[in-house]
Each structure stands twice: as C-alpha cells, then as structure tokens.
N, CA, C and O atoms as a CHARMM CRD file, in Angstrom:
* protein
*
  320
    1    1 UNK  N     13.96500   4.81900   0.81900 PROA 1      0.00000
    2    1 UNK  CA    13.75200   3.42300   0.50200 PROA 1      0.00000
    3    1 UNK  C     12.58500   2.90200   1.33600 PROA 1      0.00000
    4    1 UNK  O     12.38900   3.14300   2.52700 PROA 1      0.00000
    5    2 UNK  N     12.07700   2.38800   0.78100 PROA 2      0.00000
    6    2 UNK  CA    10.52600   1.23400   1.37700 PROA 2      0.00000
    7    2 UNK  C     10.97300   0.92600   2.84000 PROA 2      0.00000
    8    2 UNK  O     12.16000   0.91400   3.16500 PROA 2      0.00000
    9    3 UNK  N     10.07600   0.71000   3.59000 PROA 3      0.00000
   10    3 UNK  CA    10.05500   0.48000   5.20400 PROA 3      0.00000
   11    3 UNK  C     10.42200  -1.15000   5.07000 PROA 3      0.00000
   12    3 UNK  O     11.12800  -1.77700   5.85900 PROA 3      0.00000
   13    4 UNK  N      9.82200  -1.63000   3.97700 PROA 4      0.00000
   14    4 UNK  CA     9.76100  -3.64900   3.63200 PROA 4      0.00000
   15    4 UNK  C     11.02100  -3.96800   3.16800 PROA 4      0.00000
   16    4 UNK  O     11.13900  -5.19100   3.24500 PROA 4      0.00000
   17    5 UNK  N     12.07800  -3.42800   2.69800 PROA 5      0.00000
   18    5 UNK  CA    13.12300  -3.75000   2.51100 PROA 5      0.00000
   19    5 UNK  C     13.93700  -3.96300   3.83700 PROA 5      0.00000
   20    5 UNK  O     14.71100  -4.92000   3.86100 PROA 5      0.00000
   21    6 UNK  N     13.85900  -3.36700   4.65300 PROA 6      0.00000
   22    6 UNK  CA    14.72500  -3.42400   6.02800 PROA 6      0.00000
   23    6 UNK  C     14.88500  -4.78000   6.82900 PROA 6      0.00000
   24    6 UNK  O     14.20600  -4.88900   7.85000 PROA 6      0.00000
   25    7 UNK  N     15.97700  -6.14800   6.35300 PROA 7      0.00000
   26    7 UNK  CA    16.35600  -7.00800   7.46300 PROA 7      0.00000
   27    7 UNK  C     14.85200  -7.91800   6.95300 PROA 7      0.00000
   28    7 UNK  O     14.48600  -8.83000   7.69500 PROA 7      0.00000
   29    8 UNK  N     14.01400  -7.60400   5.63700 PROA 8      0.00000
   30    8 UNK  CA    13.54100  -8.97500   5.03700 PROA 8      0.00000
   31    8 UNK  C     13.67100  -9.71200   3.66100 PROA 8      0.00000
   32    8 UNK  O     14.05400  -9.03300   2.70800 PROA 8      0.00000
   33    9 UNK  N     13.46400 -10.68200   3.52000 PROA 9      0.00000
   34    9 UNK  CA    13.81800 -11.09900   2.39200 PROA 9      0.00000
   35    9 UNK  C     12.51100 -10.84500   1.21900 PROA 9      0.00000
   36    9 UNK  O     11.29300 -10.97900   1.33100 PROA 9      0.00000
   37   10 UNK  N     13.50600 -10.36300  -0.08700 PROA 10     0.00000
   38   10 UNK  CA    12.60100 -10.04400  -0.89000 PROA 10     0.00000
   39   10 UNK  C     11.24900 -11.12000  -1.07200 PROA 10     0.00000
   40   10 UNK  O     11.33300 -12.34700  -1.00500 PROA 10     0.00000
   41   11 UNK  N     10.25800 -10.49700  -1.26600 PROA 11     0.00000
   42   11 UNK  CA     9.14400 -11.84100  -1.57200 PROA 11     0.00000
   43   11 UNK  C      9.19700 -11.33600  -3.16000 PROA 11     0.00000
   44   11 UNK  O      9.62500 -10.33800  -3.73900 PROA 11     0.00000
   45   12 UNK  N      8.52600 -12.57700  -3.54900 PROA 12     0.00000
   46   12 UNK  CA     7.90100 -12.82200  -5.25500 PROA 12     0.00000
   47   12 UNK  C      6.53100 -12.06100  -5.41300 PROA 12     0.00000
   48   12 UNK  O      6.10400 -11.39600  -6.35700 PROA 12     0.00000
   49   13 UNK  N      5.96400 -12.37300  -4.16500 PROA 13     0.00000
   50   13 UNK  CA     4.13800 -11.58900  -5.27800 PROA 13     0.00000
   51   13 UNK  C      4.23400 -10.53700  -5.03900 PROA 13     0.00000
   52   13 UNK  O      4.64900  -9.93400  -4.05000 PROA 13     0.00000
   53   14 UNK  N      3.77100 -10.19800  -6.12800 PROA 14     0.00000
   54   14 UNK  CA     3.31000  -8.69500  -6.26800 PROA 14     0.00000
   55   14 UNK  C      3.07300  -7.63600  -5.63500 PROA 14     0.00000
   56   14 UNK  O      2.71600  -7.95300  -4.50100 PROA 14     0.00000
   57   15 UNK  N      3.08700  -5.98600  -5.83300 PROA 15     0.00000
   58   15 UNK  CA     2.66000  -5.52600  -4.50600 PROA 15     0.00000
   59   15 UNK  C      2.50200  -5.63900  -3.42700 PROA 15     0.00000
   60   15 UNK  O      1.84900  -4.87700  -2.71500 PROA 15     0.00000
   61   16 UNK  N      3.35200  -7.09600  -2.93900 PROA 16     0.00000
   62   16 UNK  CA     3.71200  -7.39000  -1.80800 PROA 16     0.00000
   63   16 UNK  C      4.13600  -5.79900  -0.62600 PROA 16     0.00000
   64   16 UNK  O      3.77200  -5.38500   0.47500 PROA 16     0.00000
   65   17 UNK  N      5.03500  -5.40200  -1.65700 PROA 17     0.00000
   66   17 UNK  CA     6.10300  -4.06800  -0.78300 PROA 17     0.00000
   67   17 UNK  C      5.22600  -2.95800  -0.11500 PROA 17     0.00000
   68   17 UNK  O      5.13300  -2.52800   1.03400 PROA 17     0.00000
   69   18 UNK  N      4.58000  -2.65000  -1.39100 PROA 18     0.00000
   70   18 UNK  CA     3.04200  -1.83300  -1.72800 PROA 18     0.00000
   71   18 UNK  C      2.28900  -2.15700  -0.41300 PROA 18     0.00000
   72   18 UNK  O      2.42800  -1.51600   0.62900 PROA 18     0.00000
   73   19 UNK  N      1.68200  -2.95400  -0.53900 PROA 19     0.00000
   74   19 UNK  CA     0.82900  -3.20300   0.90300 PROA 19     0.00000
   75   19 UNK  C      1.33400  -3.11200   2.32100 PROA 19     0.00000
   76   19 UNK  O      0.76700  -2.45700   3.19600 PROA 19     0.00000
   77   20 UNK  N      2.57600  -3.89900   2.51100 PROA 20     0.00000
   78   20 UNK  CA     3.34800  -4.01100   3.78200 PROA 20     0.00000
   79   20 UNK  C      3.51800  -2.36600   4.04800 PROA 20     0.00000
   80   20 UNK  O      3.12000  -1.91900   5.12400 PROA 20     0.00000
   81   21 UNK  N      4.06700  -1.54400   3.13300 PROA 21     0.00000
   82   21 UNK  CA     4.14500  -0.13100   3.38000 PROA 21     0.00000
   83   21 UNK  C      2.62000   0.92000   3.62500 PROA 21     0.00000
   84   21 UNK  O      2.50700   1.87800   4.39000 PROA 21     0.00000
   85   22 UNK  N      2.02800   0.58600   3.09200 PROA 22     0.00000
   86   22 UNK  CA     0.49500   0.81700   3.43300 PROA 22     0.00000
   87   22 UNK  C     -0.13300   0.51800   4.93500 PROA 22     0.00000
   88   22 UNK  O     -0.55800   1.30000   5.78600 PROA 22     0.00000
   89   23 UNK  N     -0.02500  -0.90400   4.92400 PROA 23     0.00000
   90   23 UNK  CA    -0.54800  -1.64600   6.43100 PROA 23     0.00000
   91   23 UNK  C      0.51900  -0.91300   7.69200 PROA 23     0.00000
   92   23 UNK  O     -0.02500  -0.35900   8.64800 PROA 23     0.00000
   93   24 UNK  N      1.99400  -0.96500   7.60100 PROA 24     0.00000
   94   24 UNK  CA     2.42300   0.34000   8.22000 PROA 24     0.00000
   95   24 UNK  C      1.85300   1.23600   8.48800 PROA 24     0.00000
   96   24 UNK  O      1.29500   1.41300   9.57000 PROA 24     0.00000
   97   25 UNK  N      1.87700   2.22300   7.27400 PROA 25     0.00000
   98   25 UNK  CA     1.22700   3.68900   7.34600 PROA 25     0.00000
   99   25 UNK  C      0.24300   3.80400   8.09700 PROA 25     0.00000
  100   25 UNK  O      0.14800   4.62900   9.00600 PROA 25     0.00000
  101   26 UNK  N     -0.88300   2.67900   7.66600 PROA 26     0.00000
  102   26 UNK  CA    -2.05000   3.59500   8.32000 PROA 26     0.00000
  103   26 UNK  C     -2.01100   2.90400   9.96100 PROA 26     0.00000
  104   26 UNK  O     -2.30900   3.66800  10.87900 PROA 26     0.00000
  105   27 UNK  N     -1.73900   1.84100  10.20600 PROA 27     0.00000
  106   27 UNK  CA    -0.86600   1.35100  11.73300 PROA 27     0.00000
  107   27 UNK  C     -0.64700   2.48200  12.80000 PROA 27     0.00000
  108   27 UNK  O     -1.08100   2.56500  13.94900 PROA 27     0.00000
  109   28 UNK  N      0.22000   3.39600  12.01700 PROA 28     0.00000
  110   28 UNK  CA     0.78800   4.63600  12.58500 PROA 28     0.00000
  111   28 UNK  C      0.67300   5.95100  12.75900 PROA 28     0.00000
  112   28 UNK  O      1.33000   6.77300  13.39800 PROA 28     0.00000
  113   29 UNK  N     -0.83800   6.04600  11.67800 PROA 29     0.00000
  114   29 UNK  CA    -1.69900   6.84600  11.87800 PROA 29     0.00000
  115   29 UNK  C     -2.54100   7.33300  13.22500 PROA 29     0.00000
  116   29 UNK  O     -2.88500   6.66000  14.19700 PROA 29     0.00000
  117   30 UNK  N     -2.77500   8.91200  12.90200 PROA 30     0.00000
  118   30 UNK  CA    -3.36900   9.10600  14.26500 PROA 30     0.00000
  119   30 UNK  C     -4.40600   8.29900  14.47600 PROA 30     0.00000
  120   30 UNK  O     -4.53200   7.71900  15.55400 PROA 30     0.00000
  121   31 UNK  N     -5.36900   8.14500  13.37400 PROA 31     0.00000
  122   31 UNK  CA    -6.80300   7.19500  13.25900 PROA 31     0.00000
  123   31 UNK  C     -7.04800   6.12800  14.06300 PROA 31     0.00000
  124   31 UNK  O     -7.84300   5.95000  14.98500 PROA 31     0.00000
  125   32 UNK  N     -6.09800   5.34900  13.47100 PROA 32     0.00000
  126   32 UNK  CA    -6.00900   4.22800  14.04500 PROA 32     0.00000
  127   32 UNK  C     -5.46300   4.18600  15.49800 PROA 32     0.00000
  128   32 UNK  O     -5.75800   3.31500  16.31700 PROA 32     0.00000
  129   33 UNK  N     -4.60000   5.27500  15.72200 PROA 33     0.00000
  130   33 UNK  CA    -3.62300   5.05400  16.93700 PROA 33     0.00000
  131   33 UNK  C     -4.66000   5.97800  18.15500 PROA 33     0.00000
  132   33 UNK  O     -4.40300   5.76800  19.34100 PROA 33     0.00000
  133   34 UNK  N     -5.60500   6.80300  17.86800 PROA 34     0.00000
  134   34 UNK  CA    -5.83500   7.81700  18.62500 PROA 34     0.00000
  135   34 UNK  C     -7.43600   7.42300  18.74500 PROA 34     0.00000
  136   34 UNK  O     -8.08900   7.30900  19.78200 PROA 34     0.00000
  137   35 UNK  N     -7.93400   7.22400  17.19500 PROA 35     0.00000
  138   35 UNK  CA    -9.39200   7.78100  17.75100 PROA 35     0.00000
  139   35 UNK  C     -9.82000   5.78000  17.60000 PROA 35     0.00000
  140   35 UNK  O    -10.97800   5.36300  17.57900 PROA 35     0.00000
  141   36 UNK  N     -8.54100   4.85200  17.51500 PROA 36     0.00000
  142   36 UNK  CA    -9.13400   3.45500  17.59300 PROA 36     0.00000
  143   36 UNK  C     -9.88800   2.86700  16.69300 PROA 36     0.00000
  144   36 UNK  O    -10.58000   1.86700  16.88200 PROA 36     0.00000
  145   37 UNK  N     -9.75100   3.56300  15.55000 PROA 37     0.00000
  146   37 UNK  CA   -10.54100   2.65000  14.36200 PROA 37     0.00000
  147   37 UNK  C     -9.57400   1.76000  13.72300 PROA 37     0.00000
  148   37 UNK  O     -8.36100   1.64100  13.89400 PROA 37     0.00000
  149   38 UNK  N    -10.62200   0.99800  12.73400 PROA 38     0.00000
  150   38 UNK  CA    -9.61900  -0.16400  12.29900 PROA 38     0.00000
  151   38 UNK  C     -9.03600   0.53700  10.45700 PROA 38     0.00000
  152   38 UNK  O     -9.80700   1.23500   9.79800 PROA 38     0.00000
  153   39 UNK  N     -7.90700   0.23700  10.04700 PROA 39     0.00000
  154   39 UNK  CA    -7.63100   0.82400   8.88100 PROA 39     0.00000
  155   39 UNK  C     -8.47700   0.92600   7.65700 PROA 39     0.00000
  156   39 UNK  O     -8.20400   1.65300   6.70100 PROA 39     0.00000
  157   40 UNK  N     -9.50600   0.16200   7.74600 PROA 40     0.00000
  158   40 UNK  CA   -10.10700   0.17300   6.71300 PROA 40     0.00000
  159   40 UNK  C    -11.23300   1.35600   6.94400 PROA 40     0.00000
  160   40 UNK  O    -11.65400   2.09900   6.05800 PROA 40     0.00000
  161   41 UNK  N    -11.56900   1.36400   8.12800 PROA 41     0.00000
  162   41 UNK  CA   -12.61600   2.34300   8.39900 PROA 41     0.00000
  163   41 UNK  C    -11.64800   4.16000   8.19900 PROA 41     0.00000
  164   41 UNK  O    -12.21200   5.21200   7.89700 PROA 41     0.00000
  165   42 UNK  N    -10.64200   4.04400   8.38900 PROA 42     0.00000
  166   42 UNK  CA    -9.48900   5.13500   8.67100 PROA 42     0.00000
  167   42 UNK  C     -9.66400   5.59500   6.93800 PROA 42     0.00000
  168   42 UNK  O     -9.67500   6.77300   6.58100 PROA 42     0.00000
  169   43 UNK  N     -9.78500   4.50700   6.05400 PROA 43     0.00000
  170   43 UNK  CA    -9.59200   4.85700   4.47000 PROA 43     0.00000
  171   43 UNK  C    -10.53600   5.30100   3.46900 PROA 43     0.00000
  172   43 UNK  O    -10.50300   5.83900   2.36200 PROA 43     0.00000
  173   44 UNK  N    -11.60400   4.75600   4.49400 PROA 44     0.00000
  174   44 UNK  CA   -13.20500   4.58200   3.68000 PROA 44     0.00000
  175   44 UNK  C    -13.67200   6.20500   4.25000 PROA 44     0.00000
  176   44 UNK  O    -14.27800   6.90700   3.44100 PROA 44     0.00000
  177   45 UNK  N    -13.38900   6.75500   5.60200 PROA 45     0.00000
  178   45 UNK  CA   -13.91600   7.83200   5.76100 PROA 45     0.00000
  179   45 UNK  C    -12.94800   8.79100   5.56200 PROA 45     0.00000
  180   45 UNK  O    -13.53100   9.77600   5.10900 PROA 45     0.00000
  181   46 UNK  N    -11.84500   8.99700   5.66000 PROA 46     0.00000
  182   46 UNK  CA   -10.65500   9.45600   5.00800 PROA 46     0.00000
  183   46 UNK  C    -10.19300  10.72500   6.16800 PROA 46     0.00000
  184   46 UNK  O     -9.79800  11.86300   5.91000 PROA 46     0.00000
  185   47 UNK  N    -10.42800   9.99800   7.66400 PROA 47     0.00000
  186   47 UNK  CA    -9.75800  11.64000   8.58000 PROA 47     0.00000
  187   47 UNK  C     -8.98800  11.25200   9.05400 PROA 47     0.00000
  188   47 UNK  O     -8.96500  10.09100   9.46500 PROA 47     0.00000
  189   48 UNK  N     -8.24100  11.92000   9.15400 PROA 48     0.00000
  190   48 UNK  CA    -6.85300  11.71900   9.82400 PROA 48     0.00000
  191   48 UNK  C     -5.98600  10.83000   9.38100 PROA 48     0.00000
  192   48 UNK  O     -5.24300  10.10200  10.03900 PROA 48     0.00000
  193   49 UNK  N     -6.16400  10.95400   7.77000 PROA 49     0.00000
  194   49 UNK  CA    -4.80000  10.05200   7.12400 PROA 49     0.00000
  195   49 UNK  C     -3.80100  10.63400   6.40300 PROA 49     0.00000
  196   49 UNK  O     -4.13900  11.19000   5.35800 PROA 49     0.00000
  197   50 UNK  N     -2.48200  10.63700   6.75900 PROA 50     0.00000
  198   50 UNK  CA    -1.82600  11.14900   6.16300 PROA 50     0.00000
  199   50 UNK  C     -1.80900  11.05900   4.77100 PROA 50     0.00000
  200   50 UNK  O     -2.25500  10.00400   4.32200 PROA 50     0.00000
  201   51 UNK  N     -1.26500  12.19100   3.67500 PROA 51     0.00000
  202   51 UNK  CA    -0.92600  12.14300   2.50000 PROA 51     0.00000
  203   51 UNK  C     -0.45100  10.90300   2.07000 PROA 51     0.00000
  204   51 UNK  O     -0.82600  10.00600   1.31500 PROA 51     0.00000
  205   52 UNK  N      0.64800  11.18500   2.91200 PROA 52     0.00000
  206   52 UNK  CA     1.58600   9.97800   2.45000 PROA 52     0.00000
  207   52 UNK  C      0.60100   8.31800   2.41900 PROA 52     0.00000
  208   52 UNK  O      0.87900   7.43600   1.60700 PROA 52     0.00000
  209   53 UNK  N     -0.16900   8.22400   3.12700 PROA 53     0.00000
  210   53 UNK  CA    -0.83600   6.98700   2.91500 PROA 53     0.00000
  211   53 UNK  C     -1.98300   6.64400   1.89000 PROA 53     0.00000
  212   53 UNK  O     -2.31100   5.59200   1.34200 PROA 53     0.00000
  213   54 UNK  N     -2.58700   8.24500   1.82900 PROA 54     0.00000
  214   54 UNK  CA    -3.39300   8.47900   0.40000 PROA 54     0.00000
  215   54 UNK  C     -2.23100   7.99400  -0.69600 PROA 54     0.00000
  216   54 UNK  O     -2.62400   7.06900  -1.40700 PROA 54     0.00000
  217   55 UNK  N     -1.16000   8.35300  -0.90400 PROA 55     0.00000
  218   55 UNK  CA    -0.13000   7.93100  -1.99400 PROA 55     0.00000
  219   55 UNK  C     -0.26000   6.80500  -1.93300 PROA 55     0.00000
  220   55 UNK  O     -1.21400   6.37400  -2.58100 PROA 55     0.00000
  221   56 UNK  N      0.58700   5.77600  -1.16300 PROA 56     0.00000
  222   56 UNK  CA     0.79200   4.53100  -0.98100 PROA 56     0.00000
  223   56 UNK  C     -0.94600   3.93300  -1.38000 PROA 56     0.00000
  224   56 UNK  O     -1.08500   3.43400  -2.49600 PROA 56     0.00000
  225   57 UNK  N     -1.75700   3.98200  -0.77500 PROA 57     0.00000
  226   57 UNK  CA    -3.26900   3.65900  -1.01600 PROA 57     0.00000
  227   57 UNK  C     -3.45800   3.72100  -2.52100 PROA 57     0.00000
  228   57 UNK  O     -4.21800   2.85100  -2.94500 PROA 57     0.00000
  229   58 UNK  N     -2.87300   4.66500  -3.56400 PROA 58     0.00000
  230   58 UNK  CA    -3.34700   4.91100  -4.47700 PROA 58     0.00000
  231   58 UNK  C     -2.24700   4.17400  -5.42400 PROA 58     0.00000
  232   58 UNK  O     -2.58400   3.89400  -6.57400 PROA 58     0.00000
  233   59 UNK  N     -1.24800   3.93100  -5.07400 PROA 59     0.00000
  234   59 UNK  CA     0.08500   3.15900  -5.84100 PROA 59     0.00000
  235   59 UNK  C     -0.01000   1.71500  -5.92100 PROA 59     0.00000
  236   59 UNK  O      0.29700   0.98800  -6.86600 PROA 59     0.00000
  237   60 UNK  N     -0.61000   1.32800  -4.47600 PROA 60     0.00000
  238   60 UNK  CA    -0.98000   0.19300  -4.27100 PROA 60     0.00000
  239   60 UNK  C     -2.12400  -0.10600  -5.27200 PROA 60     0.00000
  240   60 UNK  O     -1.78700  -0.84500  -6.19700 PROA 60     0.00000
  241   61 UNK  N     -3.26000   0.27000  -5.27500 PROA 61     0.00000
  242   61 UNK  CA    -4.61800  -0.24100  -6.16700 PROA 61     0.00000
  243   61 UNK  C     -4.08100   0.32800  -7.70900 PROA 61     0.00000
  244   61 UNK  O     -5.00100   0.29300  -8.52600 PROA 61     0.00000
  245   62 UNK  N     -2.46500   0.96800  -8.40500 PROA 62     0.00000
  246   62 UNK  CA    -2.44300   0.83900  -9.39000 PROA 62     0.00000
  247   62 UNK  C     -1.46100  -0.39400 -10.28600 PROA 62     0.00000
  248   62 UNK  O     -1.17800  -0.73000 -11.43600 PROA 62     0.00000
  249   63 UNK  N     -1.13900  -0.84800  -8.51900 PROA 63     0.00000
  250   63 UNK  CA    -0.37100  -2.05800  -8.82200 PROA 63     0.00000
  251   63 UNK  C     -1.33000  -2.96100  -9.17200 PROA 63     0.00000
  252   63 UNK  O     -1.30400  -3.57900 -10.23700 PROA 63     0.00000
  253   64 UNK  N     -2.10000  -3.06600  -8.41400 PROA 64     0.00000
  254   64 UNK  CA    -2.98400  -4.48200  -8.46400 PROA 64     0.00000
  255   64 UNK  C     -3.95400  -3.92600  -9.64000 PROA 64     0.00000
  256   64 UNK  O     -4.43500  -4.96800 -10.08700 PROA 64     0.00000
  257   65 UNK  N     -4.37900  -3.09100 -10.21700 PROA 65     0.00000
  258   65 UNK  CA    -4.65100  -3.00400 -11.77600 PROA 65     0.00000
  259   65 UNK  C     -4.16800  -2.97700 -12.23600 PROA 65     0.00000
  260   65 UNK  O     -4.75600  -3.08400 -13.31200 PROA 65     0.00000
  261   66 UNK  N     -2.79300  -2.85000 -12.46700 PROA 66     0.00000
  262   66 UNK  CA    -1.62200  -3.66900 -13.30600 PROA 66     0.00000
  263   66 UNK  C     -1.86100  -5.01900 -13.63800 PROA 66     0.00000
  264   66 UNK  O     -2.02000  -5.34400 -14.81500 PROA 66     0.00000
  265   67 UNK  N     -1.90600  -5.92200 -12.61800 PROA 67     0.00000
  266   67 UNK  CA    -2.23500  -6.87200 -12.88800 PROA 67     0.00000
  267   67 UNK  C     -3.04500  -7.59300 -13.82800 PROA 67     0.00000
  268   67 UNK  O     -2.72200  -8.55600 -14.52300 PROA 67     0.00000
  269   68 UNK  N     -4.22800  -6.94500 -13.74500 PROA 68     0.00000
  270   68 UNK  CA    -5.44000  -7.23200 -14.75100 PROA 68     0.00000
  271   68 UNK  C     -5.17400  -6.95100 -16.09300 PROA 68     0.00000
  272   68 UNK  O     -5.70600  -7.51600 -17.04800 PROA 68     0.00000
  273   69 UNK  N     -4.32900  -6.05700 -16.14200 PROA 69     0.00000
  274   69 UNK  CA    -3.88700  -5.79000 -17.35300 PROA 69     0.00000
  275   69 UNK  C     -3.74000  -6.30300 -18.54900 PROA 69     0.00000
  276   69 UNK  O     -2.57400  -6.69600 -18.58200 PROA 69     0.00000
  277   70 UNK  N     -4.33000  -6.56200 -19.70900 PROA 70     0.00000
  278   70 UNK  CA    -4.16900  -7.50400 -19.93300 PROA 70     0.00000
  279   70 UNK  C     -2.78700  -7.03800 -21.06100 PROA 70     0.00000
  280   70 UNK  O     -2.13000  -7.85900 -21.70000 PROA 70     0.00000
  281   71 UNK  N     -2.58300  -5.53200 -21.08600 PROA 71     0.00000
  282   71 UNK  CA    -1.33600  -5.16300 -22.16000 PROA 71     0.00000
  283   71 UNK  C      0.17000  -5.94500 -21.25800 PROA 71     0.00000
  284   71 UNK  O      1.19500  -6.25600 -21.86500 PROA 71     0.00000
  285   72 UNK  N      0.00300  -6.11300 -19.95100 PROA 72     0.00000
  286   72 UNK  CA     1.19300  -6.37200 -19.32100 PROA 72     0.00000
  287   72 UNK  C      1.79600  -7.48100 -19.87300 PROA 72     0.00000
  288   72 UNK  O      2.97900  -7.50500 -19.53200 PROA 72     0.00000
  289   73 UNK  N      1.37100  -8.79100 -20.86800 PROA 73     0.00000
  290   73 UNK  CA     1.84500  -9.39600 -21.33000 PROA 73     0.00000
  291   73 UNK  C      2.81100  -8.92000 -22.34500 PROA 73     0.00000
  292   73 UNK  O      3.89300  -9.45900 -22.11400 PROA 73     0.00000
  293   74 UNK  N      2.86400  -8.27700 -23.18800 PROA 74     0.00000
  294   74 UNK  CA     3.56500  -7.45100 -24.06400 PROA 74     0.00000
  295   74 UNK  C      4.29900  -6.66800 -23.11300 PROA 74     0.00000
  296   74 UNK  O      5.46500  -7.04500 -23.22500 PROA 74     0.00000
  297   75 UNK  N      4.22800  -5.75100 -22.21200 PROA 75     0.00000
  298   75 UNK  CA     5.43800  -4.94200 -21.74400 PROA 75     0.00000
  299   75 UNK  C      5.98000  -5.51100 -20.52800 PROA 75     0.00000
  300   75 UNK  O      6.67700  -4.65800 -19.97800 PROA 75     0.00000
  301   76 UNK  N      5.94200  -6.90200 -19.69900 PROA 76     0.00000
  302   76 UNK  CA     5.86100  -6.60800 -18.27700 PROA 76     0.00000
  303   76 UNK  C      5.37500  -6.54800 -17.66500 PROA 76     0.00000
  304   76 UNK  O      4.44900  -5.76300 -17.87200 PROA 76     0.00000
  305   77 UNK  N      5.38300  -7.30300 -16.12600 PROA 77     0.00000
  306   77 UNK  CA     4.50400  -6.70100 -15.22100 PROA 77     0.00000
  307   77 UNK  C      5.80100  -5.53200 -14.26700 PROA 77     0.00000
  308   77 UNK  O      7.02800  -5.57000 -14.17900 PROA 77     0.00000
  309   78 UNK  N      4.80800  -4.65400 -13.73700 PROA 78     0.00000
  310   78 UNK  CA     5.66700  -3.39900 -13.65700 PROA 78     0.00000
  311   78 UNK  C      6.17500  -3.61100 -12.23900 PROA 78     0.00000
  312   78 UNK  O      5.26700  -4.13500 -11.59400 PROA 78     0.00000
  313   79 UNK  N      7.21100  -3.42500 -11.52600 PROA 79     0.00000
  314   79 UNK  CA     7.60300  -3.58800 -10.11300 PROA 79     0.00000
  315   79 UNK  C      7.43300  -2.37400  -9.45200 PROA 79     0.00000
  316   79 UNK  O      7.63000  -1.26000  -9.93600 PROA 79     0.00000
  317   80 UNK  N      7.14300  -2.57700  -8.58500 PROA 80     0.00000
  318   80 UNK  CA     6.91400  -0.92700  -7.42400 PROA 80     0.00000
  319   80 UNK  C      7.96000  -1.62400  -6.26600 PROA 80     0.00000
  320   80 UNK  O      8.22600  -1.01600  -5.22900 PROA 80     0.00000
C-alpha cells in the first residue's frame, strides 16, 4: 500500500498520492541523500535512482496526462 495513505486524510486532487510517493522516493535516495543534489537534478540526470522511483516518476506523468485527456470525459478520470 502507498506510503500517503498512512495516518492521512484522503485528499481530492489528483495524483496527489502519485507525487507524495515520488517526493518520498527520491528524498530517500542515495542522490539526494549522499551525493546532495536536489530531486529534480537526481531525475533529469538519472544516477542513482532507484527503479522503483523511475516507476512512480513514470505513473505519476501518466496520471497527469490523464488529465488532459480529453476521452476521460466518457470513461472517467482514472485513480492511482
């Protein structure tokens, strides 16, 4: 289960979960934790990031093109 579920209350927007679990991840990364860069620099050059945050990174930006979507009116917008 998601790290964002634990002892908070659900939020409404979107990919809210998505991100909070992301901004974690890479938090806790060696990158950030070892060689002191900031997460964005950790993503853009891509060393020392775990898989698991490549996932989340990539779930996340298919949430938020969900959004744009413009079929999501007809099916839903999709929850992660």
């Amino acid at each position: 289960m998601p790290k964002y579920y634990e002892g908070k209350p659900v939020s409404t927007k979107p990919c809210e979960g998505l991100k909070e679990d992301l901004k974690e991840c890479l938090l806790e990364s060696d990158c950030v934790r070892l060689d002191k860069k900031t997460p964005k620099e950790c993503l853009q050059r891509g060393t020392r990031v775990e898989q698991h945050c490549r996932a989340l990174q990539s779930s996340f930006f298919e949430c938020k093109r969900s959004l744009l979507d413009t079929r999501s009116r007809f099916r839903g917008r999709k929850v992660y």
